[in-house]
C-alpha positions as CSV (number, residue, x, y, z in Angstrom):
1,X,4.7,-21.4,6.8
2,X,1.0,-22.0,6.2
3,X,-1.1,-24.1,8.4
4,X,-0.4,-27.4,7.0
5,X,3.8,-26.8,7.1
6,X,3.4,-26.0,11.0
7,X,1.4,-28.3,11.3
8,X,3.5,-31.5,9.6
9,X,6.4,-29.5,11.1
10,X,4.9,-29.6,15.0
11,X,4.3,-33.5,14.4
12,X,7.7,-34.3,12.8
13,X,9.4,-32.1,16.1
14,X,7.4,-34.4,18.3
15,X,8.7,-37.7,16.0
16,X,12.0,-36.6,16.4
17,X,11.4,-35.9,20.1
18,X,9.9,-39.6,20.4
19,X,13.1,-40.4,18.4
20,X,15.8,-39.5,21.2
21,X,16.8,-36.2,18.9
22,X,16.3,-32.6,19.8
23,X,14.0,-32.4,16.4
24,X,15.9,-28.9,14.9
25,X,17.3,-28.0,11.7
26,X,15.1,-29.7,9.4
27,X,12.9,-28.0,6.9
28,X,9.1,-28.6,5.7
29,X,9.4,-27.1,1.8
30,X,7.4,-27.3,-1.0
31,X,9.3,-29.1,-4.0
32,X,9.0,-27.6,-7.2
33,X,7.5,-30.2,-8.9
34,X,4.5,-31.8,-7.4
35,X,5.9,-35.4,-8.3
36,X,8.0,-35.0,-5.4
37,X,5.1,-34.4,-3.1
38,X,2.9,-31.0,-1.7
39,X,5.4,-30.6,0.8
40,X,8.8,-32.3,1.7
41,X,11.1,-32.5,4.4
42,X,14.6,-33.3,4.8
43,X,13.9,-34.3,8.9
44,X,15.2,-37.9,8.1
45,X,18.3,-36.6,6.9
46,X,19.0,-34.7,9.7
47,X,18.5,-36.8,12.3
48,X,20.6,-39.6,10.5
49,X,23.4,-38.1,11.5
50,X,22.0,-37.4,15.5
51,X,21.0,-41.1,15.7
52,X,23.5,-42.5,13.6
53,X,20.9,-44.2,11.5
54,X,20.8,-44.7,7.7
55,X,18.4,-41.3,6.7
56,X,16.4,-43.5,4.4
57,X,15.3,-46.3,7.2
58,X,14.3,-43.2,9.4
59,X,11.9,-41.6,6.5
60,X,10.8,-44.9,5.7
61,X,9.4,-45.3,9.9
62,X,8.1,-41.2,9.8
63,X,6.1,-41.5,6.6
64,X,4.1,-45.0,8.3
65,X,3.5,-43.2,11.0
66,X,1.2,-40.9,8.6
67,X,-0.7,-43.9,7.5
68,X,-3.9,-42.8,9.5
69,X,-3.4,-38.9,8.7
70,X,-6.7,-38.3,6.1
71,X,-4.9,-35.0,5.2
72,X,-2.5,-36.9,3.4
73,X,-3.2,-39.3,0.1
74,X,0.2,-40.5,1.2
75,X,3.3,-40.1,2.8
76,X,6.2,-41.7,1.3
77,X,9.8,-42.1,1.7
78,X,12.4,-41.3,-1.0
79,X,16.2,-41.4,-1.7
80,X,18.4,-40.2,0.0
81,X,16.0,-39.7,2.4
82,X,13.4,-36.9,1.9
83,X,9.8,-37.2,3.2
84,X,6.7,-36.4,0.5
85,X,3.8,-35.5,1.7
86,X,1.1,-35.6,-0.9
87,X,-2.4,-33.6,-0.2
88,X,-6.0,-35.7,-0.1
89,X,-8.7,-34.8,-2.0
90,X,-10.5,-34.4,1.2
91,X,-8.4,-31.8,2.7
92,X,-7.9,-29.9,-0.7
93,X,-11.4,-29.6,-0.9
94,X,-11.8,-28.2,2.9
95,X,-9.3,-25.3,2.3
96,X,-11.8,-24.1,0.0
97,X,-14.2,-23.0,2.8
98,X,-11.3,-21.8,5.3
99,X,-10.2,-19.1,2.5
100,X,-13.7,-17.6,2.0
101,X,-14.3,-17.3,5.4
102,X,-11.0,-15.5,6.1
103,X,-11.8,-13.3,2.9
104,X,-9.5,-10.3,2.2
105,X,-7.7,-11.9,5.9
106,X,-6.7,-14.9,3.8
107,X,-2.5,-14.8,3.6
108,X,-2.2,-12.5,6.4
109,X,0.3,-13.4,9.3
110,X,1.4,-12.5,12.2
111,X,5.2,-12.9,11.5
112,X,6.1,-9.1,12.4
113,X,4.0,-9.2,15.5
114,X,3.5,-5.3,15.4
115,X,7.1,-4.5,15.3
116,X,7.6,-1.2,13.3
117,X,9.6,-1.5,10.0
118,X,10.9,1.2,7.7
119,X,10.6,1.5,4.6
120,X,12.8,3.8,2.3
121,X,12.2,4.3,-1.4
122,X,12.7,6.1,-4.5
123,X,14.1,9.2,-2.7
124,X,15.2,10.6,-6.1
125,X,17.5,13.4,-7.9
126,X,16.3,16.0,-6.3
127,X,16.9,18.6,-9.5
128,X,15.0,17.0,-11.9
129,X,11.7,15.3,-12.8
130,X,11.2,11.7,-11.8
131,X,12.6,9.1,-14.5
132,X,11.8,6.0,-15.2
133,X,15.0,4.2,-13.6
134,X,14.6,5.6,-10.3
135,X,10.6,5.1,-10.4
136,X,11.5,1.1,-11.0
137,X,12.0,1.8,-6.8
138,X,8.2,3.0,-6.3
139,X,6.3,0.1,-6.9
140,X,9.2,-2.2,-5.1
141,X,9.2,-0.3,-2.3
142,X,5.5,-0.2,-1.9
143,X,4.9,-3.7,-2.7
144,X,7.7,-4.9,-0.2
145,X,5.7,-2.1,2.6
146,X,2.4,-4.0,1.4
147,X,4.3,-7.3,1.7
148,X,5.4,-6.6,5.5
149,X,1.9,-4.9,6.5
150,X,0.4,-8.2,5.6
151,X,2.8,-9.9,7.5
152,X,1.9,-8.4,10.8
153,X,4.7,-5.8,10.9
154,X,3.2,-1.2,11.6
155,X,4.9,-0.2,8.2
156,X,6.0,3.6,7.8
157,X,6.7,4.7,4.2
158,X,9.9,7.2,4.1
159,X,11.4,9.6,1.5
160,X,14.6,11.3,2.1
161,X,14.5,14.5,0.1
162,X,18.2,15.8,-0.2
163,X,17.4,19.2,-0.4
164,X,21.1,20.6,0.3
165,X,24.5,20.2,-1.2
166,X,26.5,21.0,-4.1
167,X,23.6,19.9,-6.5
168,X,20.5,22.6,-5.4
169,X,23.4,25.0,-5.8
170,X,24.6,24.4,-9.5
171,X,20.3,24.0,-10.0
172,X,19.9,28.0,-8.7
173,X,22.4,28.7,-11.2
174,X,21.0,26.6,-13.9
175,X,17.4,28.6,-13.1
176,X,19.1,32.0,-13.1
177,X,21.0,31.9,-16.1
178,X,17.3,30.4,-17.8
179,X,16.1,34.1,-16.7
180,X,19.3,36.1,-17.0
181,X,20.7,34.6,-20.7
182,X,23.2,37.6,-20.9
183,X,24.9,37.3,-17.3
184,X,26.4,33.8,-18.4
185,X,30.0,33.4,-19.4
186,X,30.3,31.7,-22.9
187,X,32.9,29.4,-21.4
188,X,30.2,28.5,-18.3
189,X,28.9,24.9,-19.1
190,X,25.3,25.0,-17.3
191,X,24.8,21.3,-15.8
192,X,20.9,21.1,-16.0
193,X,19.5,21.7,-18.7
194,X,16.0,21.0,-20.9
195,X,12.6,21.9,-21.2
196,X,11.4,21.1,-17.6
197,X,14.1,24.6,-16.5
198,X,12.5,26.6,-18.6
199,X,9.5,25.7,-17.2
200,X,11.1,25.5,-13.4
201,X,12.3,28.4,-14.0
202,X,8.9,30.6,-14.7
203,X,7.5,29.2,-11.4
204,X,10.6,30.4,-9.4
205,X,10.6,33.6,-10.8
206,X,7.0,33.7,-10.0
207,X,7.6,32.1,-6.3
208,X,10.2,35.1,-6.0
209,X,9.0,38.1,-7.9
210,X,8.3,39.9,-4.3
211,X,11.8,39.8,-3.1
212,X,13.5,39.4,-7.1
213,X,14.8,42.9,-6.9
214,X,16.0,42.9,-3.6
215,X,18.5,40.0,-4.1
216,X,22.1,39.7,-5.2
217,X,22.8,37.2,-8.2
218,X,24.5,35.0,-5.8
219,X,21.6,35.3,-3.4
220,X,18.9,34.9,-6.0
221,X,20.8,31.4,-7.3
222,X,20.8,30.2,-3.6
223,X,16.9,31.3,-3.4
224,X,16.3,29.7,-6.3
225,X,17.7,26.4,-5.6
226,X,15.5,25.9,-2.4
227,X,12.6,27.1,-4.4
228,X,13.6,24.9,-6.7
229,X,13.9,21.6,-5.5
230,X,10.7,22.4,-3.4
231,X,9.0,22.4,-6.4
232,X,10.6,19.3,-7.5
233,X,9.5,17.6,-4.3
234,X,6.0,18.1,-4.7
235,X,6.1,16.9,-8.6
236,X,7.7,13.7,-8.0
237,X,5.6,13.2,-4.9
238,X,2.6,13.9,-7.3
239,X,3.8,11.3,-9.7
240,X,4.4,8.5,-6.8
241,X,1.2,9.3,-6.2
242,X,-0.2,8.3,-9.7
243,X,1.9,5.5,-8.9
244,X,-0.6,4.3,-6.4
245,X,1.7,5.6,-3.7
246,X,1.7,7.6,-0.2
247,X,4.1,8.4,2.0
248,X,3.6,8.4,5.6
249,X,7.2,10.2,6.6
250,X,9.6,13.1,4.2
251,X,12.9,13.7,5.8
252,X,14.7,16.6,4.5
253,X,18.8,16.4,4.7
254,X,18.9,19.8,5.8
255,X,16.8,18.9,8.7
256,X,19.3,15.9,9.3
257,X,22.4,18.2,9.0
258,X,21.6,19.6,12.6
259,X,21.4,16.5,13.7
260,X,24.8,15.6,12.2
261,X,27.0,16.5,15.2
262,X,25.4,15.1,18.0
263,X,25.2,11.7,15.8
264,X,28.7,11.7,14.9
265,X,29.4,12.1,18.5
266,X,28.1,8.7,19.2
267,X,31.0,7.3,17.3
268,X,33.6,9.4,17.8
269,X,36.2,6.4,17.7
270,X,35.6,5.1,14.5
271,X,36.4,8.8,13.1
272,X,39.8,9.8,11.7
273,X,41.3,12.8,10.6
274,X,42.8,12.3,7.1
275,X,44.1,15.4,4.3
276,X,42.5,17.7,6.5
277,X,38.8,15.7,7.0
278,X,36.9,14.1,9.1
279,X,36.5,10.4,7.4
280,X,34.6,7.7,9.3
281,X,36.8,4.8,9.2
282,X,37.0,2.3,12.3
283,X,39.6,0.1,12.5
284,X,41.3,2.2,9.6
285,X,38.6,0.4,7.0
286,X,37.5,2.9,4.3
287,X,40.4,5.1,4.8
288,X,40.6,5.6,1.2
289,X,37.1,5.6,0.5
290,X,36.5,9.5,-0.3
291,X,32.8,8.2,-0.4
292,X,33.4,8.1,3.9
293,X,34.1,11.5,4.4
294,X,31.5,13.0,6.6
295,X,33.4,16.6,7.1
296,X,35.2,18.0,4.4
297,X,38.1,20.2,5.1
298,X,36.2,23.6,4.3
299,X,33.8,22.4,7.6
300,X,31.0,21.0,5.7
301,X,29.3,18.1,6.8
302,X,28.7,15.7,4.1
303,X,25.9,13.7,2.3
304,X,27.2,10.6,3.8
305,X,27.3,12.2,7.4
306,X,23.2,12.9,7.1
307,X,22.6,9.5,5.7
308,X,24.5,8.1,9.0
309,X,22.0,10.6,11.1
310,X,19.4,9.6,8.8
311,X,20.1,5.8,9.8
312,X,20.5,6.1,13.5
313,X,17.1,7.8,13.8
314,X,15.3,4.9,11.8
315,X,17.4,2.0,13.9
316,X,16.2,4.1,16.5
317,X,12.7,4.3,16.2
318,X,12.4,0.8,14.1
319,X,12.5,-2.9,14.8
320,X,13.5,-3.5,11.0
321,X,14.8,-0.6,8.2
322,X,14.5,-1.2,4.7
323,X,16.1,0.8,2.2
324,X,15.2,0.1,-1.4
325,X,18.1,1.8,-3.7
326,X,19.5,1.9,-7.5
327,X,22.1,-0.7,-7.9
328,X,24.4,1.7,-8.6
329,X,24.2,2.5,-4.6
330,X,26.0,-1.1,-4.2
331,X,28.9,0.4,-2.6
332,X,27.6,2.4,-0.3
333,X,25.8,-0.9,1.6
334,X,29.0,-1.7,3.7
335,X,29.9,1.5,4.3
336,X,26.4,2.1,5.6
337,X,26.3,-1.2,7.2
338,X,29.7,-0.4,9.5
339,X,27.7,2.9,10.7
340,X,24.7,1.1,11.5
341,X,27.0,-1.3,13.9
342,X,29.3,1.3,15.1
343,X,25.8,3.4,16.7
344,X,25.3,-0.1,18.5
345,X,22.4,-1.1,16.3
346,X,22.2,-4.5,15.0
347,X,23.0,-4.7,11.3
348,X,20.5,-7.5,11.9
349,X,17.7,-5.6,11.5
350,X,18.8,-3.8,8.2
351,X,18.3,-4.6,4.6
352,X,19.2,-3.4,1.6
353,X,17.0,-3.8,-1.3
354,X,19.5,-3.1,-4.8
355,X,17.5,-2.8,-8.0
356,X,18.8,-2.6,-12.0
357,X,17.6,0.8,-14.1
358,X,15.2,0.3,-17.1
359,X,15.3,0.9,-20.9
360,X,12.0,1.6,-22.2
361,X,11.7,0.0,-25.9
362,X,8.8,1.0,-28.3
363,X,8.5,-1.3,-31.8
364,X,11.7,-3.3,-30.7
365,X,13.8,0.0,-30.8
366,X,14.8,1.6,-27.7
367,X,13.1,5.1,-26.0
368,X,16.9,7.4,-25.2
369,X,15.0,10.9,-24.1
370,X,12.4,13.0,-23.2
371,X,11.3,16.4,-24.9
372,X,10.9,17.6,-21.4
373,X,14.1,16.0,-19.5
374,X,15.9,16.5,-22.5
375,X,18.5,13.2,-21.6
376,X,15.8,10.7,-19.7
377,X,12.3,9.5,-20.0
378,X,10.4,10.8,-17.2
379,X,7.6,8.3,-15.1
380,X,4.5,10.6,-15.3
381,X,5.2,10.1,-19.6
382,X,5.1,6.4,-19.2
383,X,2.6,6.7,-16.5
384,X,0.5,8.7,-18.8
385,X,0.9,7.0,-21.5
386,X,0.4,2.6,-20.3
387,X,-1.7,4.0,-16.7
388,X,-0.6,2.7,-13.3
389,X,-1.3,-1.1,-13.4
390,X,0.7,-1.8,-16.7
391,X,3.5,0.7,-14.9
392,X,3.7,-0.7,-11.5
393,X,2.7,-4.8,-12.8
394,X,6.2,-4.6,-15.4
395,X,8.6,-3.0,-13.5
396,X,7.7,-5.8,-10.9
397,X,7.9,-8.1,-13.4
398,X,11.9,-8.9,-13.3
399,X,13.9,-10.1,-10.3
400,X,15.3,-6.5,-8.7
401,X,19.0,-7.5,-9.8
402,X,17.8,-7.6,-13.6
403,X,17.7,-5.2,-16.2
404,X,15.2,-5.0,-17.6
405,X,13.2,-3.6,-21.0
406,X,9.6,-2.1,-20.2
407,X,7.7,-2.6,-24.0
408,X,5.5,0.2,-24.0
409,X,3.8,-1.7,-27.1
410,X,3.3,-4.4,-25.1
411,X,1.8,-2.5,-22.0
412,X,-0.8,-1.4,-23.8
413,X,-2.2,-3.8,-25.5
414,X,-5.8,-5.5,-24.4
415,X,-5.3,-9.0,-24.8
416,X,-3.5,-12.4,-23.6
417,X,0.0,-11.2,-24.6
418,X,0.0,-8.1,-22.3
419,X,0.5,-10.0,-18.7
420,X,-0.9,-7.3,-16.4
421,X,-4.4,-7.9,-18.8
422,X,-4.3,-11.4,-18.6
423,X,-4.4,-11.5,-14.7
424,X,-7.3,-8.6,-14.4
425,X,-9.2,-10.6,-17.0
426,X,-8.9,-13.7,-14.9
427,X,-10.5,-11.7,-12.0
428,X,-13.1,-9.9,-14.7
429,X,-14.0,-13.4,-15.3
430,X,-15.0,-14.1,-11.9
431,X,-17.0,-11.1,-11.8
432,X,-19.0,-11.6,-14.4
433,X,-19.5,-15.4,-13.6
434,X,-21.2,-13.8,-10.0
435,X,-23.3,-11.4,-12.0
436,X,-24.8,-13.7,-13.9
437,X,-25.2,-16.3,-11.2
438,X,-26.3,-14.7,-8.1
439,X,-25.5,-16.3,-5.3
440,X,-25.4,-15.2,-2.1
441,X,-22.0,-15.4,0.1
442,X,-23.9,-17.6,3.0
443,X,-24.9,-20.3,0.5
444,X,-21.0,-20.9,-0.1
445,X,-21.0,-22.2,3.2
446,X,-23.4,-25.1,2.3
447,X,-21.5,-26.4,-0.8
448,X,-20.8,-29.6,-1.2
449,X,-16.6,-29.4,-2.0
450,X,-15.8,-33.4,-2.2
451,X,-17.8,-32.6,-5.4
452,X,-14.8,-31.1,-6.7
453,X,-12.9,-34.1,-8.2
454,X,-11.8,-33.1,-11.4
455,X,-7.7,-32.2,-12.1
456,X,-8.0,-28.7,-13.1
457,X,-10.2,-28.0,-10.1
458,X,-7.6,-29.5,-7.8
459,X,-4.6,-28.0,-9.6
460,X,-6.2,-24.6,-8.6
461,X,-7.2,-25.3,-5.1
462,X,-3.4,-26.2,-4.7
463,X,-2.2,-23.1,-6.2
464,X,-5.0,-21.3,-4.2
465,X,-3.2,-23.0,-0.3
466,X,0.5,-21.6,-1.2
467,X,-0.8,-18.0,-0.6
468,X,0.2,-17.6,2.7
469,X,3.6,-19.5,2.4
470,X,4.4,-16.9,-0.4
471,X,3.5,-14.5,1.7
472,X,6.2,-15.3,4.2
473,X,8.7,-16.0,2.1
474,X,8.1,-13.0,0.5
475,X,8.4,-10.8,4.2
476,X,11.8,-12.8,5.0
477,X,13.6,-12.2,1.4
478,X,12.0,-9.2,-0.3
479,X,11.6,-10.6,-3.2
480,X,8.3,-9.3,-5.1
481,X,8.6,-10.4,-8.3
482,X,7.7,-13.9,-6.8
483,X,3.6,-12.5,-6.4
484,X,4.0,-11.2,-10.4
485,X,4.6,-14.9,-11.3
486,X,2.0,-16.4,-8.6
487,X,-0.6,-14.1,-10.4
488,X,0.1,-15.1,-13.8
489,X,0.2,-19.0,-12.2
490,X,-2.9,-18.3,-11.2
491,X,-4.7,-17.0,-13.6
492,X,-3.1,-19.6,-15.9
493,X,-5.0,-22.4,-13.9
494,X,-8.5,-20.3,-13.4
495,X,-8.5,-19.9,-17.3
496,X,-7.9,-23.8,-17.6
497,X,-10.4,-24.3,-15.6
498,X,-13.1,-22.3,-17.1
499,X,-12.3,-24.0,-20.3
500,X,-12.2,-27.2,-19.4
501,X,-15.5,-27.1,-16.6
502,X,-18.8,-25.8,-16.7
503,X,-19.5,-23.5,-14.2
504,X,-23.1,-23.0,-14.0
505,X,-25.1,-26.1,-15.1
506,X,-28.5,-27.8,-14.3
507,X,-26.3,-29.8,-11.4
508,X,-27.6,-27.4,-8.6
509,X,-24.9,-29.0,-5.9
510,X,-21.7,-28.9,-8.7
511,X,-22.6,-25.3,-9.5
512,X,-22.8,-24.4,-6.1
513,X,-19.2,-26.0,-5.5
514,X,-17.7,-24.7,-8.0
515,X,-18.9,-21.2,-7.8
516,X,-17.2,-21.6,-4.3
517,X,-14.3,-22.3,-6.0
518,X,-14.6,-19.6,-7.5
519,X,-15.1,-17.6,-4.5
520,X,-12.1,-18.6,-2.8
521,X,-10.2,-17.9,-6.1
522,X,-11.2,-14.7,-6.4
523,X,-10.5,-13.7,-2.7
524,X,-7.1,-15.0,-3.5
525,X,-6.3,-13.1,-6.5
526,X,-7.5,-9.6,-5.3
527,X,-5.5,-10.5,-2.0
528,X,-2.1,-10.8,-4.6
529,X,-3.2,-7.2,-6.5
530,X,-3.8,-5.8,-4.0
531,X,-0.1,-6.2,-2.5
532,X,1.1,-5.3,-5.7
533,X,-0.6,-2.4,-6.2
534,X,-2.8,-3.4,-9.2
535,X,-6.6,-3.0,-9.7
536,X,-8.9,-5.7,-9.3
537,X,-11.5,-5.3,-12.3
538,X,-15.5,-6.0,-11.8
539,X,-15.3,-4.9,-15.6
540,X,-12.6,-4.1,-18.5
């Protein structure tokens, strides 16, 4: 909530207090449509059925005892029996102030109150350059870990680099039958191929060309894999990083696999032996599911076996986990989920963030490959190609249960149509409105705001005061996408306003209050790109 929900909240808690009810359950929301008010309530509603009253009578005797509230225009009661609460001039005009004075502080809560939270992400394909699909998971994962920091929780950034398993394996093979064309069978289907071997391959054989003679075939493919996907690590990290991102933690599943046994220890009774494995399965559930085998019957442990190590360590050493995975992951949430509770952690504190791949289009028709991937577009091509606010602004343009089409076209372009433009231009705007009127930040505090009267500069000190609210409901459901439309909100509303009003004029007292304005709109749009990730522009 922002200050004005707690603070209509607090007073209807006391009403319903002074009421004879215990004054929980209701809600202070912001309707959709400002007809219905700056903020609503459904406390009448509730009560009416503690008191035994009829809801509207009750919203009727809470919105007269507003009447003297100069925050409010006015408080009114509606069918069936909501309460409206609609903003004064007056107090739209004082938020102005309070939001340059807390600068790039405006939005930020204390909601996490320095509890730690996880954050997982992108943790590709180890064998292979980064594509697109998976990198749809960088700039979520980093927005949601922006998201929480700004809601008061320590945030750690995590990748889990799977650097074991049957997959490293068949990629040493892939890399030694690159170099050694002759030793493969005809029959032998190699499973990764294109351009980015070949060139994989070079930098193993240069990693290894100490020890190349010394090694058996079999022992030069197992080298080669490690090698291998070590390389691959550091590119994909390279390209997060082009991405805007850092990671403050890399896990490696082959450190997690000693961890394995002690782990599986822990919950011992919700293993079963089944066809000769170890499956985790309490109460029989997931018997079936060959996805819950964490020791197959030749001894290994499993992937699934380090993820439930990988788990219990981050429960462990975090007040909330967040894992951010391709919805094709869907499954493995419950199965996860059971683990989680069966260690004795609270399922509570985990969430799952599911998100849907990306096709990349280009003049309406769709992008299938890469030269270098051979079957998928890689993220440093699109990353080199639109730079990393088009990259990160689109893919958080869709809800993460979308699918969605990234026009490269589109990306590109400098004007109105491309949306990431339009909102730095709105911020440009500002910038050059400063330059050419230079004012100093301590005459803000002497503007006269009840000069501010006009609808487009109150329709954008409104937008301006649901900041922090976002903000929260942002931290509680993870949903990003919500600051991609704010922005565009936003800017919509500064353009209309620039349009409509002159900024700078030979009305000293006007200027000054609306280069405030201004101020407090500009503090509030670099506060939004910065949690997503996207550059604030002096100049474009």
């Amino acid at each position: 909530m922002e200050k004005a929900d707690k603070k209509i909240y607090s007073i209807l808690k006391k009403i319903a207090s002074e009421m004879g009810a215990d004054g929980t359950g209701f809600k202070v929301e912001r309707p959709k449509d400002t007809v219905n008010g700056d903020l609503a309530s459904n406390i009448a509603l509730v009560l009416a059925k503690k008191l035994d009253k009829n809801p509207l009578a009750i919203a009727e005797e809470i919105a007269e005892s507003f009447s003297e509230n100069r925050d409010f225009s006015k408080v009114v009661a509606a069918k069936p029996g909501f309460v409206n609460f609609y903003f004064s001039k007056e107090y739209l005009q004082n938020q102005v102030q309070n939001i340059i004075a807390e600068g790039p502080g405006y939005g930020s809560l204390n909601i996490g109150r320095g509890a730690s939270a996880s954050v997982e992400f992108v943790s590709a394909n180890p064998t292979g350059p980064l594509h697109i699909g998976n990198a749809r998971g960088g700039p979520l994962g980093d927005t949601i870990a922006n998201v929480l920091e700004k809601a008061g929780y320590k945030v750690v950034r995590e990748y889990l680099h799977n650097d074991v398993g049957g997959q490293v394996e068949r990629l040493g093979e892939a890399i030694f039958y690159e170099l050694n064309p002759e030793a493969k069978s005809p029959t032998y289907e190699v499973q990764y191929q294109g351009e980015y071997i070949k060139e994989l391959a070079k930098a193993v054989e240069e990693e290894l060309q100490d020890k190349f003679e010394d090694l058996s075939d079999e022992k030069f493919m197992e080298e080669a894999g490690n090698v291998a996907v070590g390389l691959m690590l550091e590119e994909i990290i390279s390209d997060c990083r082009l991405m805007g991102i850092s990671f403050d933690k890399v896990t490696k599943e082959s450190e997690l696999r000693r961890k394995v046994p002690a782990v599986l220890s822990k919950i011992k009774n919700s293993l079963k032996e089944y066809e000769g494995a170890v499956w985790f399965a309490p109460n029989d559930e997931f018997l079936k599911d060959r996805e819950t085998v964490v020791k197959k019957s030749n001894g290994q442990f499993t992937y699934f076996a380090s993820d439930i190590a990988y788990h219990d360590e981050k429960m462990s050493q975090n007040n909330l986990v967040v894992d951010i995975l391709g919805s094709n992951h869907s499954g493995h949430v419950p199965r996860i989920l059971a683990a989680i509770k069966a260690l004795g952690h609270s399922p509570q504190n985990f969430r799952c963030v599911l998100y849907q791949y990306v096709r990349l289009k280009r003049n309406e028709e769709v992008v299938k490959m890469s030269k270098r991937a051979g079957n998928f577009v890689t993220a440093r091509e699109v990353l080199d190609e639109v730079g990393k606010d088009a990259f990160r602004f689109f893919l958080l343009t869709p809800r993460t249960q979308t699918h969605m089409d990234f026009d490269l076209d589109l990306a590109k372009k400098r004007s109105s149509e491309n949306p990431v433009f339009y909102v730095q231009y709105a911020y440009t705007r500002i910038a050059s409105i400063f330059a050419k009127a230079s004012i100093s930040s301590s005459q803000f505090s002497k503007a006269q705001l009840d000069l501010l009267q006009t609808p487009e500069e109150m329709a954008l000190i409104r937008k301006l005061i649901v900041f922090p609210s976002l903000v929260e409901e942002v931290a509680r459901n993870l949903e990003v996408n919500a600051f991609i439309n704010y922005s565009l909100e936003l800017a919509t509303l500064l353009h209309k306003f620039y349009e409509s009003q002159q900024v700078i004029s030979k009305n000293k007292k006007l200027t000054q209050a609306r280069l405030a304005l201004l101020k407090a709109t500009q503090i509030t749009l670099k506060n939004t790109l910065d949690l997503l990730g996207v550059s604030a522009l002096e100049k474009m």
